[in-house]
C-alpha positions in Angstrom: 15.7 10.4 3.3 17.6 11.8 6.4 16.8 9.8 9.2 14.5 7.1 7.8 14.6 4.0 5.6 12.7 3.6 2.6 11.4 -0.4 2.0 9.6 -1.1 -1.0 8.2 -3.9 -2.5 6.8 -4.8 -5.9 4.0 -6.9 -7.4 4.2 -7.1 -11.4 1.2 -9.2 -11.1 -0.9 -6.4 -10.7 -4.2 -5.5 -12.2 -5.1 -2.7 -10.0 -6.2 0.3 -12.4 -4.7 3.8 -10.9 -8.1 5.7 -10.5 -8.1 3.1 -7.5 -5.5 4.6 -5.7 -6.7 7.3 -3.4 -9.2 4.1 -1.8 -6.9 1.3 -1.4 -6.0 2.8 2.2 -9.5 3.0 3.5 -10.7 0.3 5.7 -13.3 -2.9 3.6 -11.9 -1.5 0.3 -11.5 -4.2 -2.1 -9.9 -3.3 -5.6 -12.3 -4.0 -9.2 -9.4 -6.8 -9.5 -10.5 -9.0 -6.0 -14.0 -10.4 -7.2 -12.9 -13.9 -7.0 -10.2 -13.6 -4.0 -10.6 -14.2 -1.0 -10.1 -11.3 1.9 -11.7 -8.0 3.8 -9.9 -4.9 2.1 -8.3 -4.6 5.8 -3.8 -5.1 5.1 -3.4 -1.8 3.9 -5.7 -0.1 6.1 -4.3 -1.7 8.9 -0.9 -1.3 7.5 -1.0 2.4 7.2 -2.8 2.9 10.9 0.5 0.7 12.2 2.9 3.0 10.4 1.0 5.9 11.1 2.2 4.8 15.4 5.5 4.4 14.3 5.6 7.9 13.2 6.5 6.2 9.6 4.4 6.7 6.0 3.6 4.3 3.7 2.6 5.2 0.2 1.0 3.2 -3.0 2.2 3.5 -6.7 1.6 2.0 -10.1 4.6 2.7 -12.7 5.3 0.0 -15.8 2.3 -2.0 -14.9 3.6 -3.1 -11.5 2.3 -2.1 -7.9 4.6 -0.6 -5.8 4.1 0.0 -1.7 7.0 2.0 0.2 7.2 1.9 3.7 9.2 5.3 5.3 10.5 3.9 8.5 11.9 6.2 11.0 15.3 5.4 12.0 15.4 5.0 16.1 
């Protein structure tokens, strides 16, 4: 993208189903697959409220059983 850098990262150890999606952004949401692990369901809400004062995006996928996050980060 013109004037902003795309980072992405991958986690193939995911169990996430996609109707979870559209939640995983909202602040205390834990995903079916965190019964047993420990945390608040705060990183990505805080994640996307950071990038969101950047004037950068970030954005959640699930393609070939692996959970993807990208991170639009606008170029100074």
């Amino acid at each position: 993208m013109d004037g902003c850098e795309l980072i992405t990262v991958s986690n193939t150890g995911c169990t996430l189903e996609t109707k979870e999606l559209p939640q995983i952004f909202e602040s205390f949401h834990r995903g079916n697959n965190a019964d047993k692990v420990q945390g608040n369901g705060l990183g990505l809400f805080i994640c996307r409220r950071l990038m969101g004062l950047m004037n950068g995006e970030v954005y959640a996928d699930i393609r070939d059983e692996c959970f993807y996050i990208t991170l639009v980060v606008k170029m100074a």
